[in-house]
Structures are given as structure tokens and as C-alpha cells.
PDB file of N, CA, C and O in Angstrom, chain B, residues numbered from 101:
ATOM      1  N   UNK B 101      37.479 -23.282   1.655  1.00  0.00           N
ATOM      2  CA  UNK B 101      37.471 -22.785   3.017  1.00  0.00           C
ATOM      3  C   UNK B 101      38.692 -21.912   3.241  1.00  0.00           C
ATOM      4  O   UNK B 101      39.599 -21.829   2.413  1.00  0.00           O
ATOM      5  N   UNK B 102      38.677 -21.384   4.188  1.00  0.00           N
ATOM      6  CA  UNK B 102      40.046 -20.029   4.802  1.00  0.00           C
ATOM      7  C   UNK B 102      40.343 -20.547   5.520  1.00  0.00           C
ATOM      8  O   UNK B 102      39.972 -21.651   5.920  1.00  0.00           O
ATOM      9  N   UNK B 103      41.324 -19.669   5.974  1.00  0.00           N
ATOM     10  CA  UNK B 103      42.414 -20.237   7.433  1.00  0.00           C
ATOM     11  C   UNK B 103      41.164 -20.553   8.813  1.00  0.00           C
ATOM     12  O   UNK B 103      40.181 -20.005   9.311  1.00  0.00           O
ATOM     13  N   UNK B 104      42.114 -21.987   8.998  1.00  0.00           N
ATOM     14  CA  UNK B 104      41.416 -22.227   9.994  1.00  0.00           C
ATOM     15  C   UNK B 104      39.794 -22.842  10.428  1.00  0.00           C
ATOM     16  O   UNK B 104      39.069 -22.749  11.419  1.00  0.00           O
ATOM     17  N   UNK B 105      39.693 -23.621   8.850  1.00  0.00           N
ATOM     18  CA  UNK B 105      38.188 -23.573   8.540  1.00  0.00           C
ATOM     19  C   UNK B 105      37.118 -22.902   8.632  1.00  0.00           C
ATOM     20  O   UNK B 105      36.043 -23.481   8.790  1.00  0.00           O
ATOM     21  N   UNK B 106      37.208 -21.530   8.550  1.00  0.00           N
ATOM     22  CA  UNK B 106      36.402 -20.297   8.504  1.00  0.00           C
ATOM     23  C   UNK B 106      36.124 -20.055   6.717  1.00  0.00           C
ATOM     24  O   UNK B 106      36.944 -19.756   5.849  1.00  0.00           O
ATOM     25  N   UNK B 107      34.860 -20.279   6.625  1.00  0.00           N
ATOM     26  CA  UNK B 107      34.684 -19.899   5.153  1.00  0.00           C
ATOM     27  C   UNK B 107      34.509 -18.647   4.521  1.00  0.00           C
ATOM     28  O   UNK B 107      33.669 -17.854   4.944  1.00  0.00           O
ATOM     29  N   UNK B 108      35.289 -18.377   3.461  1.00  0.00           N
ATOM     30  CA  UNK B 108      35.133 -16.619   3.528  1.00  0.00           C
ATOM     31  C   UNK B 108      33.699 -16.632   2.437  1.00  0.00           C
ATOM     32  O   UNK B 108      33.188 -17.549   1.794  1.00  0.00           O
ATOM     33  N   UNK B 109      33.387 -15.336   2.562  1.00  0.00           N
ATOM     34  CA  UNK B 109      31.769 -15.387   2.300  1.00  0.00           C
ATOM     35  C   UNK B 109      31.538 -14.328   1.254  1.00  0.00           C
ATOM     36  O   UNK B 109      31.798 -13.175   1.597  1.00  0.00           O
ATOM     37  N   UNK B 110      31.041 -14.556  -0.102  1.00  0.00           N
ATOM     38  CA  UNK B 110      30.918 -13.203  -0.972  1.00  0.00           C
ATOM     39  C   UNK B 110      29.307 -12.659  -0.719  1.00  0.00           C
ATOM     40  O   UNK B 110      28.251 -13.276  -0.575  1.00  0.00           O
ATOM     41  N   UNK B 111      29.591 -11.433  -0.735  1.00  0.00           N
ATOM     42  CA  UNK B 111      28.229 -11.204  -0.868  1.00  0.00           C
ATOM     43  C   UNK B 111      27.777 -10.947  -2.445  1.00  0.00           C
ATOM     44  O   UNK B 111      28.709 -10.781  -3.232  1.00  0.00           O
ATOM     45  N   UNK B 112      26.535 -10.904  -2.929  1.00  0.00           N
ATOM     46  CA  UNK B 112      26.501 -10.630  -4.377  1.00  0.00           C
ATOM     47  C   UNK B 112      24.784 -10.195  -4.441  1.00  0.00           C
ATOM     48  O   UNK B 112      23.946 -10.236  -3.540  1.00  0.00           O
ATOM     49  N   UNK B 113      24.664  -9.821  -5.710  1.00  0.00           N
ATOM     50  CA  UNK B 113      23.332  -9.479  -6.049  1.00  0.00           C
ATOM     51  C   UNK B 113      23.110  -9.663  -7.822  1.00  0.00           C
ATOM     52  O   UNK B 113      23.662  -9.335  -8.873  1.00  0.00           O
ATOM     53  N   UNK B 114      21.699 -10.550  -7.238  1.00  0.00           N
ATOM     54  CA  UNK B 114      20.908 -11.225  -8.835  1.00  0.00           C
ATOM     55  C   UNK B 114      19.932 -10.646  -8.702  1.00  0.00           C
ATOM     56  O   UNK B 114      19.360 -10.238  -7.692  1.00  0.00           O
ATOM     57  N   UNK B 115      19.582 -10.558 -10.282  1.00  0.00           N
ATOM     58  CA  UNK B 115      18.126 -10.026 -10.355  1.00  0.00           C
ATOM     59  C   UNK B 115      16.920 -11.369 -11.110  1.00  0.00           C
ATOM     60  O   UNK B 115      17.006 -11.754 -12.276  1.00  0.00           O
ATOM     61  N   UNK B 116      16.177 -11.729 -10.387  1.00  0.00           N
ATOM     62  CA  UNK B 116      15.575 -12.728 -10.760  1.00  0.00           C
ATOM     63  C   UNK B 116      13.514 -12.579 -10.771  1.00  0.00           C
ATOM     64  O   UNK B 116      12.829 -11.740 -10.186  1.00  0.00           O
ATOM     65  N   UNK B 117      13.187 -13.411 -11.410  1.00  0.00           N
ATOM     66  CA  UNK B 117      11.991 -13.214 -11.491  1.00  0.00           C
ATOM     67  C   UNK B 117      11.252 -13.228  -9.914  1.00  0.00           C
ATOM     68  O   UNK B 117      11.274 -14.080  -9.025  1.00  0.00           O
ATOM     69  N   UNK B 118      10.576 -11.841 -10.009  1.00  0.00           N
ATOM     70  CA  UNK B 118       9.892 -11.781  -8.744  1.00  0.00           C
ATOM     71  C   UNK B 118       9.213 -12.562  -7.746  1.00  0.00           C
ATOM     72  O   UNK B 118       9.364 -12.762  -6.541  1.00  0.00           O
ATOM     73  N   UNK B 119       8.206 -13.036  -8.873  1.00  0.00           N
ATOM     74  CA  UNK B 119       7.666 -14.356  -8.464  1.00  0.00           C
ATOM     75  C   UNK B 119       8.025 -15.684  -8.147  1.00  0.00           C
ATOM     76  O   UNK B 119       7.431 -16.318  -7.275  1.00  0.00           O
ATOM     77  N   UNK B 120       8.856 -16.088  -8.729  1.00  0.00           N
ATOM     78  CA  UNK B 120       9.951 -17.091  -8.643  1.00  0.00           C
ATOM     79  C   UNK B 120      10.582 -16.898  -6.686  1.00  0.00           C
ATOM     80  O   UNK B 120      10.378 -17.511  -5.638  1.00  0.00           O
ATOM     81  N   UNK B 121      11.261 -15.884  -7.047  1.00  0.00           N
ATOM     82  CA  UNK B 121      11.849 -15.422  -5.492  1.00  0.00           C
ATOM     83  C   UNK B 121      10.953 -15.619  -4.781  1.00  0.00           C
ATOM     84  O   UNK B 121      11.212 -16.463  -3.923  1.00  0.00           O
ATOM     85  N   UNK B 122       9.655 -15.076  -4.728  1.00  0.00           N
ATOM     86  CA  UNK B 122       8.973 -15.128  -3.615  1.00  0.00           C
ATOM     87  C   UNK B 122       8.814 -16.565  -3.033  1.00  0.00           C
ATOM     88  O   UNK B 122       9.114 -17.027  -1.932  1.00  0.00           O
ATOM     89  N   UNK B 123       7.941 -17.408  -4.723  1.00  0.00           N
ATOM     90  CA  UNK B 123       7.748 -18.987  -3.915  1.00  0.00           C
ATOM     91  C   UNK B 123       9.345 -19.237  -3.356  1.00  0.00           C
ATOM     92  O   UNK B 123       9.253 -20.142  -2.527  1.00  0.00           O
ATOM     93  N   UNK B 124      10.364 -18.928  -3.438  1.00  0.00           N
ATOM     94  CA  UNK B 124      11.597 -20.056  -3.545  1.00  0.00           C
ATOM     95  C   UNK B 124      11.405 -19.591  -1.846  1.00  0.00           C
ATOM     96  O   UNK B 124      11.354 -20.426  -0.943  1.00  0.00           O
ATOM     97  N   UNK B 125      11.318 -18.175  -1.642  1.00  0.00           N
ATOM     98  CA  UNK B 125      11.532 -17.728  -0.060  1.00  0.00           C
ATOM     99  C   UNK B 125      10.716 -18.169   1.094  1.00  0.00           C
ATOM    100  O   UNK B 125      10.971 -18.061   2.294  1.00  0.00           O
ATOM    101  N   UNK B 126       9.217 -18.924   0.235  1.00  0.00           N
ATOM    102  CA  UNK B 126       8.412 -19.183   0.704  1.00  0.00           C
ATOM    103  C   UNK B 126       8.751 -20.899   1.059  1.00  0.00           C
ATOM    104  O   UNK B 126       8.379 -21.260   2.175  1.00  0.00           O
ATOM    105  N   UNK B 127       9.210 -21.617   0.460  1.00  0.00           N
ATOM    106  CA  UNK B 127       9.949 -23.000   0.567  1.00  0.00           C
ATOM    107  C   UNK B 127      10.404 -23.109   1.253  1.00  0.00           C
ATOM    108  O   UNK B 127      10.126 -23.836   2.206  1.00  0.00           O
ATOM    109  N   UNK B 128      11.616 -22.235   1.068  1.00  0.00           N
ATOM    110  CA  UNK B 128      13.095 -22.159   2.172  1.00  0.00           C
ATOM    111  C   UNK B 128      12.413 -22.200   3.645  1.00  0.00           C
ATOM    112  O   UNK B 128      12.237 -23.246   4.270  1.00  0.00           O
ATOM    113  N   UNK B 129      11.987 -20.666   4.193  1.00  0.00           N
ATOM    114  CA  UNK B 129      11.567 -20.688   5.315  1.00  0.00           C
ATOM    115  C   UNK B 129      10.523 -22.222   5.528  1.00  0.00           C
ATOM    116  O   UNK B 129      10.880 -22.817   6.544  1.00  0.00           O
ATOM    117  N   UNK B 130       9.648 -22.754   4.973  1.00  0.00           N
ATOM    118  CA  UNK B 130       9.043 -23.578   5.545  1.00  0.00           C
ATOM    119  C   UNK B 130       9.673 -25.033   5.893  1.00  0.00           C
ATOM    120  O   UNK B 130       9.185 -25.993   6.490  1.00  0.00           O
ATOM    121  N   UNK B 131      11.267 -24.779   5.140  1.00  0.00           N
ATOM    122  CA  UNK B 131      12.015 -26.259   5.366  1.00  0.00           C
ATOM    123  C   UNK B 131      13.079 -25.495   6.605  1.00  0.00           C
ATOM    124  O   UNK B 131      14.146 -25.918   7.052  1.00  0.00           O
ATOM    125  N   UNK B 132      12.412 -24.374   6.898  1.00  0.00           N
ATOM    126  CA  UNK B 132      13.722 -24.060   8.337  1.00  0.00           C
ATOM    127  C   UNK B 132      15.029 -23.303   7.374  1.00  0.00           C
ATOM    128  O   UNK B 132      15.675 -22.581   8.133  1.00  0.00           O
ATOM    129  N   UNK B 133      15.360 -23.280   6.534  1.00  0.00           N
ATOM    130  CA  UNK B 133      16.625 -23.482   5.490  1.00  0.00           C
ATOM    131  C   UNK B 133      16.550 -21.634   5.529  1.00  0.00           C
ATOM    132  O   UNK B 133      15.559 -20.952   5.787  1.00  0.00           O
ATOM    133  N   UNK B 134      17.954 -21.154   5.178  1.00  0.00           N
ATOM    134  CA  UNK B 134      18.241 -20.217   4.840  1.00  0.00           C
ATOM    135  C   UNK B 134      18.324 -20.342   3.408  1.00  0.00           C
ATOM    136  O   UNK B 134      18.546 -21.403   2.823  1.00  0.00           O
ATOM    137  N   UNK B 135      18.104 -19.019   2.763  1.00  0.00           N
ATOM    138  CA  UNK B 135      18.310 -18.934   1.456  1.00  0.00           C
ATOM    139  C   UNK B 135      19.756 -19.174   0.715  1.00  0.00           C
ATOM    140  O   UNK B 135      20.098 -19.796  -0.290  1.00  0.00           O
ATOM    141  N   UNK B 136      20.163 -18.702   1.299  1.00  0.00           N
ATOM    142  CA  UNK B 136      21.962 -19.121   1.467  1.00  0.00           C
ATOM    143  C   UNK B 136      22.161 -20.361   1.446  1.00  0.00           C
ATOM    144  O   UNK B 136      22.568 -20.943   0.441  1.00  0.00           O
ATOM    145  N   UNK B 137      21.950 -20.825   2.343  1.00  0.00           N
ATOM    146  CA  UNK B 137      21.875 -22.327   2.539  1.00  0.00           C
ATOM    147  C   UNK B 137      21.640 -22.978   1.064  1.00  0.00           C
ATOM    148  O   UNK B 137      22.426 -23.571   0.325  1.00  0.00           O
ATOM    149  N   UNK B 138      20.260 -22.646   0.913  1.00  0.00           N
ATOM    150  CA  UNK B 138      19.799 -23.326  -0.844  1.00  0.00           C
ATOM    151  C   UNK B 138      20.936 -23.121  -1.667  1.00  0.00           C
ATOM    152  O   UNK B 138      21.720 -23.948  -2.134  1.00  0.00           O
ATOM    153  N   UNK B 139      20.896 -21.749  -1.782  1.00  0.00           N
ATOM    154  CA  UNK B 139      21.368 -21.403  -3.218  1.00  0.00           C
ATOM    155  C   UNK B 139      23.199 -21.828  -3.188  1.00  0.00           C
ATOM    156  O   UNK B 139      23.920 -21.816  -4.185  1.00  0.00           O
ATOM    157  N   UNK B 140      23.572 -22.128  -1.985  1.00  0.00           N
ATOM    158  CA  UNK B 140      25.076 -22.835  -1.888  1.00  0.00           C
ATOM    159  C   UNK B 140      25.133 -24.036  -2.723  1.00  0.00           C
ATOM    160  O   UNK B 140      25.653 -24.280  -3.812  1.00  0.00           O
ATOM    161  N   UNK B 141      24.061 -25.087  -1.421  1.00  0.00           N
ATOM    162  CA  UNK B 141      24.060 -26.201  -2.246  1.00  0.00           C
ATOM    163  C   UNK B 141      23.590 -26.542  -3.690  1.00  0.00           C
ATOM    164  O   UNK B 141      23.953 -27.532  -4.325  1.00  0.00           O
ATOM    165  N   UNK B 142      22.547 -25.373  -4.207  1.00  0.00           N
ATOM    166  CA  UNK B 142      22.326 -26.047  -6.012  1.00  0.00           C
ATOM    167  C   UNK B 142      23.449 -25.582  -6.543  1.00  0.00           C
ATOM    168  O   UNK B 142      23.725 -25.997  -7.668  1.00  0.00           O
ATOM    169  N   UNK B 143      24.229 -24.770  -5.992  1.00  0.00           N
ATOM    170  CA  UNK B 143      25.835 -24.364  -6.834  1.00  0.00           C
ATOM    171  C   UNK B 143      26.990 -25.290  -6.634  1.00  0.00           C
ATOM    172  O   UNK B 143      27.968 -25.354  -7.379  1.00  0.00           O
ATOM    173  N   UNK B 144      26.714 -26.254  -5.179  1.00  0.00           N
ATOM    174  CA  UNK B 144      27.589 -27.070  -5.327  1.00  0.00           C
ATOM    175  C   UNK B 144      27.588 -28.218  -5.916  1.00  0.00           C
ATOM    176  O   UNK B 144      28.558 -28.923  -6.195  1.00  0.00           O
ATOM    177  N   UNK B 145      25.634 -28.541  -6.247  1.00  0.00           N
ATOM    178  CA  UNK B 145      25.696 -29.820  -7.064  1.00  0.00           C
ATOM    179  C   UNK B 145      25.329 -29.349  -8.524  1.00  0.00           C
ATOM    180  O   UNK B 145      24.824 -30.172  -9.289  1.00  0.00           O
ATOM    181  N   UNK B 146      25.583 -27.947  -8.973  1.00  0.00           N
ATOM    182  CA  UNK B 146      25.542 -27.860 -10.001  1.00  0.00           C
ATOM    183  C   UNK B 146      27.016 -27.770 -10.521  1.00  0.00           C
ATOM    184  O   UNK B 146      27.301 -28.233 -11.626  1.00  0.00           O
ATOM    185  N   UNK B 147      27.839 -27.245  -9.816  1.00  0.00           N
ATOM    186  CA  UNK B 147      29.338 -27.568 -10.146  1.00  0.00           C
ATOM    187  C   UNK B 147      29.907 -28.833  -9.842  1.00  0.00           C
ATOM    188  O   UNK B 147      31.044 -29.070 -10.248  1.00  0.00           O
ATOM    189  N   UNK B 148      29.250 -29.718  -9.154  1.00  0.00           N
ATOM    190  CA  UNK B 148      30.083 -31.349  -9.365  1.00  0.00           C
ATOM    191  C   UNK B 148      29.008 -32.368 -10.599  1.00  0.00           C
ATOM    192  O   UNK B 148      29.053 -33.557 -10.914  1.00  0.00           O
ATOM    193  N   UNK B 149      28.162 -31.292 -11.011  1.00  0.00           N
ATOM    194  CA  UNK B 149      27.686 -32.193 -12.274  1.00  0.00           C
ATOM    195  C   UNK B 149      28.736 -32.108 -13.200  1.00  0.00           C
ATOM    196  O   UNK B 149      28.663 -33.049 -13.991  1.00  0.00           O
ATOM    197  N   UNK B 150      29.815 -31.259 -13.456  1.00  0.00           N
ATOM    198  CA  UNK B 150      30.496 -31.625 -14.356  1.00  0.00           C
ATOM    199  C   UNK B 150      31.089 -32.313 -14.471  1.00  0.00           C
ATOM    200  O   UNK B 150      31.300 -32.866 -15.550  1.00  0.00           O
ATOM    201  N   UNK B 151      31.887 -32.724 -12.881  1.00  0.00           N
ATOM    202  CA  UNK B 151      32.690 -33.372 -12.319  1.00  0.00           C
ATOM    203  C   UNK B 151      32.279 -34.659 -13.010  1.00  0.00           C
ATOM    204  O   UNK B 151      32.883 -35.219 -13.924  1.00  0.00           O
ATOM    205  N   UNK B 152      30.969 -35.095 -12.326  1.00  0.00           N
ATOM    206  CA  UNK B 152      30.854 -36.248 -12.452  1.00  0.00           C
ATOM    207  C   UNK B 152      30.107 -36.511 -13.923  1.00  0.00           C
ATOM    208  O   UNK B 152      29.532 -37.598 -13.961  1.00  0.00           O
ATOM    209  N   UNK B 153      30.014 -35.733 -15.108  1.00  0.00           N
ATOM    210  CA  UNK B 153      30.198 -35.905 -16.200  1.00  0.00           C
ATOM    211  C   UNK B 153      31.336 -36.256 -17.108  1.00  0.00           C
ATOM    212  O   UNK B 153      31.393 -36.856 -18.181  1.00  0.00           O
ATOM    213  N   UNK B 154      32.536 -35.485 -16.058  1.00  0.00           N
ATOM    214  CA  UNK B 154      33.623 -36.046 -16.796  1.00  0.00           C
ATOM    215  C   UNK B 154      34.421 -37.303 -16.460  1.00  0.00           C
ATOM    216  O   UNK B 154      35.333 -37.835 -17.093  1.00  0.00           O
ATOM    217  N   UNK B 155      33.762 -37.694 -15.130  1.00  0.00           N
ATOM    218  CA  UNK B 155      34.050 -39.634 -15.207  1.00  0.00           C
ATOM    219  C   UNK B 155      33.548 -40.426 -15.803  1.00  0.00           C
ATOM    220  O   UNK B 155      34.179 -41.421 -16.159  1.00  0.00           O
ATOM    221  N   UNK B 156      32.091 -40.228 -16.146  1.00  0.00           N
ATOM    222  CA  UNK B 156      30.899 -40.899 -16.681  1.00  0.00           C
ATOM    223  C   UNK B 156      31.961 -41.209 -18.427  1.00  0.00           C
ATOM    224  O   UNK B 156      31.689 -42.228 -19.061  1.00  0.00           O
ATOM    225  N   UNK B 157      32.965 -40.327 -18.924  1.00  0.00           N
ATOM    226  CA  UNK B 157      34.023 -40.360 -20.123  1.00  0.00           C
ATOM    227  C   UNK B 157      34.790 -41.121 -19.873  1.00  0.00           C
ATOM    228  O   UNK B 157      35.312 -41.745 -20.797  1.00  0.00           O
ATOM    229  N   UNK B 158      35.100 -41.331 -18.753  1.00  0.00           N
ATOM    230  CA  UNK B 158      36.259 -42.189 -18.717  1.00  0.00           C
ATOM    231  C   UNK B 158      36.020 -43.387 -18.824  1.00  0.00           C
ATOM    232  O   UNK B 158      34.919 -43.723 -18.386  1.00  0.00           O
ATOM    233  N   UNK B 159      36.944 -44.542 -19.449  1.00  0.00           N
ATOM    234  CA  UNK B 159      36.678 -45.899 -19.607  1.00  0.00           C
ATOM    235  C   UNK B 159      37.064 -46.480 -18.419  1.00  0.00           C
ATOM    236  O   UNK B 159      38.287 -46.341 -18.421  1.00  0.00           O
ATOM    237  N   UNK B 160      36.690 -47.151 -17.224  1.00  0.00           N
ATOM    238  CA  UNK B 160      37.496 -47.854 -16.576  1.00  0.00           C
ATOM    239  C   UNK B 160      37.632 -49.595 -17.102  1.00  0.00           C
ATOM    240  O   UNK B 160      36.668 -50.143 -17.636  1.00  0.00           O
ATOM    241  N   UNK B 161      38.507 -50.085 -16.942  1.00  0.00           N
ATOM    242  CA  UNK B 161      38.734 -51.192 -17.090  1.00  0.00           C
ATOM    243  C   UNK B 161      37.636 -52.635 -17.198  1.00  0.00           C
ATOM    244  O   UNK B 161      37.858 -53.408 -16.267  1.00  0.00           O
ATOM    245  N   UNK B 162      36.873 -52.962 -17.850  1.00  0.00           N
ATOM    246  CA  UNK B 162      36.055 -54.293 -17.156  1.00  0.00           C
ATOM    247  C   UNK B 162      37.109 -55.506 -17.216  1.00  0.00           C
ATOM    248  O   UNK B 162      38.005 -55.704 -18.037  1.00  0.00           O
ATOM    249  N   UNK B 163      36.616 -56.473 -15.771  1.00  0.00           N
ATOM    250  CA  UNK B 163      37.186 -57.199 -15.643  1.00  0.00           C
ATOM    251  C   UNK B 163      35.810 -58.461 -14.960  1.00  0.00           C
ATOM    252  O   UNK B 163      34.940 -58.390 -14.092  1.00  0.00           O
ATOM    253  N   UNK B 164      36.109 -59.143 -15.588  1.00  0.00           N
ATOM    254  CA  UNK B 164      34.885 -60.121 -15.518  1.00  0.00           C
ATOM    255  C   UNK B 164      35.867 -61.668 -14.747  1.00  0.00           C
ATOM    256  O   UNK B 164      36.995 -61.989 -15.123  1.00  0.00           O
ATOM    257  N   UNK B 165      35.120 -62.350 -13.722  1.00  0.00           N
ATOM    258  CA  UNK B 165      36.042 -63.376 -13.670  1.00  0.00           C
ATOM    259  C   UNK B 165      35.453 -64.287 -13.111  1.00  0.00           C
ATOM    260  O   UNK B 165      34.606 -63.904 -12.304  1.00  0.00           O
ATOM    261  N   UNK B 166      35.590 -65.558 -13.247  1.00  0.00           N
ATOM    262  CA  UNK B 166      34.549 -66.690 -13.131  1.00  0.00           C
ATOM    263  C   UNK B 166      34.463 -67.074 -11.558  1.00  0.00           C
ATOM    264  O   UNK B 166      35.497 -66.900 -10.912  1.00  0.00           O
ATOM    265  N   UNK B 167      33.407 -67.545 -10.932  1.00  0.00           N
ATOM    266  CA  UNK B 167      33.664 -68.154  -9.779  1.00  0.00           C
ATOM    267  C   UNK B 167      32.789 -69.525  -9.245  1.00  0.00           C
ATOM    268  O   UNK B 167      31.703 -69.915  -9.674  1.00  0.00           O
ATOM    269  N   UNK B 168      33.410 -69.965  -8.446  1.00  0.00           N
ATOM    270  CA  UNK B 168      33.025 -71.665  -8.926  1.00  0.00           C
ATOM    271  C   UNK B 168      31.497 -71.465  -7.412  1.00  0.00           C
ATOM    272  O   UNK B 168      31.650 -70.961  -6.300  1.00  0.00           O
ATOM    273  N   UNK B 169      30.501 -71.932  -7.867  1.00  0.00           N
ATOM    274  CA  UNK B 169      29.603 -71.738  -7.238  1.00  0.00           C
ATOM    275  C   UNK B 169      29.678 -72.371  -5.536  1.00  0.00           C
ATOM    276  O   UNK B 169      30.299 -73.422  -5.379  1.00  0.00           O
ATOM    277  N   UNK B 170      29.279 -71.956  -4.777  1.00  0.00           N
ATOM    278  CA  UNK B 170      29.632 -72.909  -3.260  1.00  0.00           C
ATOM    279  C   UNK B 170      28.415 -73.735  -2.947  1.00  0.00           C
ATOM    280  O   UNK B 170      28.566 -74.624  -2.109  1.00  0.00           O
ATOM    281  N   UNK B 171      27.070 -73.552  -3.567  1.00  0.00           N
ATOM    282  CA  UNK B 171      26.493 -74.643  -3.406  1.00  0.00           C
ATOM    283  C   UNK B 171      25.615 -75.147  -4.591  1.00  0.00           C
ATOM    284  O   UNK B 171      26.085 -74.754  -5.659  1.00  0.00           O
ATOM    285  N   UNK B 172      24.323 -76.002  -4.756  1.00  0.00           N
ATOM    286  CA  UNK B 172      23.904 -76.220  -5.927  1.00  0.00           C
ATOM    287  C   UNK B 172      23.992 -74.925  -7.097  1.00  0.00           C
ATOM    288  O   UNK B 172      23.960 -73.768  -6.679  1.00  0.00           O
ATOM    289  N   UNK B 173      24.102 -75.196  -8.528  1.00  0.00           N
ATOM    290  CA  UNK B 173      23.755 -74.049  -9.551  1.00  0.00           C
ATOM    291  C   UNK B 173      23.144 -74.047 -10.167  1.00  0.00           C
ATOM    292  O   UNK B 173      23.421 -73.544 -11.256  1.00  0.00           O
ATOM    293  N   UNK B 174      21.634 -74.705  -9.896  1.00  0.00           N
ATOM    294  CA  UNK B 174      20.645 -74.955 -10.701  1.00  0.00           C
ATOM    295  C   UNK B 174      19.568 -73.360 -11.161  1.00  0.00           C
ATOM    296  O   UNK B 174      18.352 -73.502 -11.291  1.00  0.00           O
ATOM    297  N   UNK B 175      20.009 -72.422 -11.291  1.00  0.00           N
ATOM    298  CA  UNK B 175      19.674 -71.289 -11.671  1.00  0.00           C
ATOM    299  C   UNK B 175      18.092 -71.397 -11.769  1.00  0.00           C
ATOM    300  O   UNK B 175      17.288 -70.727 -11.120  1.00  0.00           O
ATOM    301  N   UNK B 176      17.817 -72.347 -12.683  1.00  0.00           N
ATOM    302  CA  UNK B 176      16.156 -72.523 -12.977  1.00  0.00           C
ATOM    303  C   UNK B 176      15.229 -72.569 -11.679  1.00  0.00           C
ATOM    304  O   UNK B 176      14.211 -71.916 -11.451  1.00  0.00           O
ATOM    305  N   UNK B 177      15.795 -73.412 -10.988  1.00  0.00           N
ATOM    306  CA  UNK B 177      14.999 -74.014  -9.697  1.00  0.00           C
ATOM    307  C   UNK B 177      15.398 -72.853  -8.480  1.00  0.00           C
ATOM    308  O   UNK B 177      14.712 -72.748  -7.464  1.00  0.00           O
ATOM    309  N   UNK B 178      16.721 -71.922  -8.765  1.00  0.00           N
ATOM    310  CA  UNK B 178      16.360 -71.126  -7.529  1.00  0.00           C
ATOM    311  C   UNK B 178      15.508 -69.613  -7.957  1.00  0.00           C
ATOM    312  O   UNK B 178      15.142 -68.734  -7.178  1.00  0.00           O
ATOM    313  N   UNK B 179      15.307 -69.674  -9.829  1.00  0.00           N
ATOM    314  CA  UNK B 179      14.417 -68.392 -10.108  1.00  0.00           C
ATOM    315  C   UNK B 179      12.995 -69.069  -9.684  1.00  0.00           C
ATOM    316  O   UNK B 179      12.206 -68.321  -9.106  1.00  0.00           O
ATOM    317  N   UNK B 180      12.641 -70.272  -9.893  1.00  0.00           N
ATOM    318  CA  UNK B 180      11.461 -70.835  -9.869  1.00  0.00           C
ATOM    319  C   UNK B 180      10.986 -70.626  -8.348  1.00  0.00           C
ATOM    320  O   UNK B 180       9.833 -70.244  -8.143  1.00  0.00           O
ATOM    321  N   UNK B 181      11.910 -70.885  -7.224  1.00  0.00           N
ATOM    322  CA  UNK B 181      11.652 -70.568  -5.529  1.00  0.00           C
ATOM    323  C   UNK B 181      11.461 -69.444  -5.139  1.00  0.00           C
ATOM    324  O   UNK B 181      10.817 -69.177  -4.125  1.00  0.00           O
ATOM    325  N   UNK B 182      12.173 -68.345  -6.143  1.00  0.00           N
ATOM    326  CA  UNK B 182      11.731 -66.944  -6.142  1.00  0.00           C
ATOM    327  C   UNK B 182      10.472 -66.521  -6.529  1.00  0.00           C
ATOM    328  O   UNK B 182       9.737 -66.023  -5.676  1.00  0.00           O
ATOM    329  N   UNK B 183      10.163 -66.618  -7.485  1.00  0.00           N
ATOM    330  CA  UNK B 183       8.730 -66.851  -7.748  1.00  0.00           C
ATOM    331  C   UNK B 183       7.734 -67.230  -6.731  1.00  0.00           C
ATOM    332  O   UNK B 183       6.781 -66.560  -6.332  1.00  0.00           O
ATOM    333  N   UNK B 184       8.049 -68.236  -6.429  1.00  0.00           N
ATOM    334  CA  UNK B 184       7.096 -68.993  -5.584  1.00  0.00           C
ATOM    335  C   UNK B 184       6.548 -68.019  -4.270  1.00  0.00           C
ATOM    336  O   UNK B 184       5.453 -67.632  -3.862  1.00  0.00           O
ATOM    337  N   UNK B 185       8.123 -67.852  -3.824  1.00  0.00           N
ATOM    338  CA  UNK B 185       7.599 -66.723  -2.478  1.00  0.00           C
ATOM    339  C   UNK B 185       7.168 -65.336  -2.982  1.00  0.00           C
ATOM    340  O   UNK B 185       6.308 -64.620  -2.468  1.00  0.00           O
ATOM    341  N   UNK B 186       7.859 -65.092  -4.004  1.00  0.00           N
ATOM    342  CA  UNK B 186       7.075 -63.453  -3.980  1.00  0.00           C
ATOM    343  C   UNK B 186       5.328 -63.263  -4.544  1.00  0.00           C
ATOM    344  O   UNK B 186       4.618 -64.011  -5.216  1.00  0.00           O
ATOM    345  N   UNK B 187       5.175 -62.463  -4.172  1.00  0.00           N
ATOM    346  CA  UNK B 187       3.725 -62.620  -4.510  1.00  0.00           C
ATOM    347  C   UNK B 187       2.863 -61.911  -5.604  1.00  0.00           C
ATOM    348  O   UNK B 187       1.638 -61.816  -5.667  1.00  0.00           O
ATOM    349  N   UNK B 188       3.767 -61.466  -6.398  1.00  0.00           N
ATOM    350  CA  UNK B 188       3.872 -60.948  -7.701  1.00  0.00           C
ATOM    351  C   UNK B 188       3.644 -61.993  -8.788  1.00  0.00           C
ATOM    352  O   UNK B 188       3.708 -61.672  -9.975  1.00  0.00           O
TER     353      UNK B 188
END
């Protein structure tokens, strides 16, 4: 963003398959959406896919830690009550 939260704005020009353009123009308008609009956001979640490719690298820490149950822990008998109610 620019001073003052005013976003400065490039203009530019692609050359893309005709047909392509047309359906995409034909989308846009029927979701209300400017074309602008679109083509911002697949650039902004196509530039934080990297982003978030390069955490998906990072190791964070596991930390596993026991906790003492607060009421019965009969595991069997509360998968078995699950069962019972679902209707699957």
C-alpha cells in the first residue's frame, strides 16, 4: 500500500488466449467482480503459495504430553456409544 493507505495501481497489458478471456469476463461480471478484482487476488494467493510452502519446510517442534483423564477412560465403551448413536 502508499501513503496513507491509498494503493498505487500499475497498469499493464497480457496477451492471452481469446477464448479463455472471454469465458473468464463472462464469470467475473456474473459474480458482480471486477476483473481486477480476480486477477489481484489469484496473484495474491499465488504469491503466498510460496510462502506457505516454505513453512510446510520448517520443522516445528513436537511436543506430546500426557493428561490424566477427568472422567471414566474406558475408550472401548465410549467408541461403542458412538456407534450406537450415529447412524452409520
Amino acid at each position: 500500500m502508499g501513503r496513507g493507505g491509498v494503493s498505487k495501481r500499475k497498469k499493464t497489458s497480457i496477451s492471452l488466449d481469446a477464448a479463455l478471456w472471454e469465458r473468464f469476463e463472462k464469470k467475473v461480471a456474473a459474480e458482480g467482480r471486477t476483473a481486477s478484482a480476480v486477477l489481484e487476488e489469484l496473484i495474491r494467493n499465488y504469491l503466498l503459495a510460496d510462502l506457505f510452502a516454505g513453512l510446510a519446510d520448517e520443522k516445528a517442534p513436537l511436543v506430546v504430553r500426557p493428561v490424566k483423564p477427568v472422567g471414566p477412560a474406558d475408550a472401548g465403551e465410549e467408541v461403542w456409544k458412538m456407534r450406537q448413536e450415529s447412524s452409520i
